[in-house]
N, C-alpha and C positions, 0 to 999 in steps of 0.2 A: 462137843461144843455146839449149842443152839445159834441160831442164826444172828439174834442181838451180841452173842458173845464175840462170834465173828468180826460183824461190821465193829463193834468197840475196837477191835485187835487193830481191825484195818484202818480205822482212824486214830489208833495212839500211833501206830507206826508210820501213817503219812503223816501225824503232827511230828512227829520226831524227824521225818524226813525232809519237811519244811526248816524247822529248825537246823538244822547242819546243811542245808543247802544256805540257807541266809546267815549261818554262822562262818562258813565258806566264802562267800558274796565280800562278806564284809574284813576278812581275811586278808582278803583278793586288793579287794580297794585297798588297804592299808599299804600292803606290798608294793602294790602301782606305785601310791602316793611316796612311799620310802623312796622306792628305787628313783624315782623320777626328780626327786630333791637330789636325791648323791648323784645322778648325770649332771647335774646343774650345777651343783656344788665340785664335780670335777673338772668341769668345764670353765669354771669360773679358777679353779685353780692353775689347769692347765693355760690360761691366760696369763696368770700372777706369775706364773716359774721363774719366767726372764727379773720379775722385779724383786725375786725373794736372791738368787744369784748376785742383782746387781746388788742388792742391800748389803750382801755377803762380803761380797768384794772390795765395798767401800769400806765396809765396817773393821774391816782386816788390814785397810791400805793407810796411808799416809795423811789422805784427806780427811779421814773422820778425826782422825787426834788432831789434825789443825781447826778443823771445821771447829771440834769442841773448846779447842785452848781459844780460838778468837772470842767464841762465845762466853766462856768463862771469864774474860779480859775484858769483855764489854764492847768487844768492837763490831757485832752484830747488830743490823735492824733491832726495832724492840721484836719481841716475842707474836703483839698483835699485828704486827706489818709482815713478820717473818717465821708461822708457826716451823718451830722445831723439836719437836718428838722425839726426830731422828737421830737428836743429840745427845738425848738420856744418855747415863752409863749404860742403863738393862734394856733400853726398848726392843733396837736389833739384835740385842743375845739373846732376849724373851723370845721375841719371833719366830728367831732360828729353832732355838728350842722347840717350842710349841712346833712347828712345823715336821721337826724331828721326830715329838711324841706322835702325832698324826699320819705321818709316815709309816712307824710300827704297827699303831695300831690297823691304818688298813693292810698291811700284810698281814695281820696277825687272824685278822675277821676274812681274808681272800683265802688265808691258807686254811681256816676254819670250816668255811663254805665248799671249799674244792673238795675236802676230805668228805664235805656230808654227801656230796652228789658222787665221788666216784663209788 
């Protein structure tokens, strides 16, 4: 190998090593960026707990079927004085739901992850 062949070798292999060092870099940031949305999005949820529980409870109790039959009967505020969502048939069974699915799936993606690292 002459000495041009050389110095070639040694500049394709530090461009290559620029290259995975910045394909790295940018890895790295994405990671950050994930990880750092789901603390916040856990955190945000671990806030909501109490209110997904309390939706639970209502939705299960005695007040949501009156709440609904008043509303059904007319005898509620209008709708724009008195938003009610929470009166849907599906809103808080959607919720629950959905909550449920998101449940699973972070066990599903924890249990996934623990297997890759041990």
């Amino acid at each position: 190998m002459n000495q041009n062949e050389g110095k070639n070798a040694a500049e394709a292999a530090r461009t290559g090593q620029i290259e995975r060092i910045a394909a790295m870099e940018k890895r790295m940031r994405r990671a950050v960026d994930a990880l750092s949305a789901l603390i916040a999005a856990l955190d945000a949820y671990d806030e909501a707990r109490a209110d997904f529980r309390e939706l639970e409870a209502y939705y299960d109790g005695a007040d949501w079927r009156q709440d609904f039959e008043d509303d059904e009967a007319g005898r509620l505020p209008s709708p724009a004085d008195l938003p009610r969502g929470v009166l849907s048939e599906d809103g808080i069974y959607d919720l629950l739901g959905l909550e449920r699915d998101v449940l699973g799936r972070m066990a599903e993606t924890a249990g996934e992850r623990m297997e890759e690292t041990i």
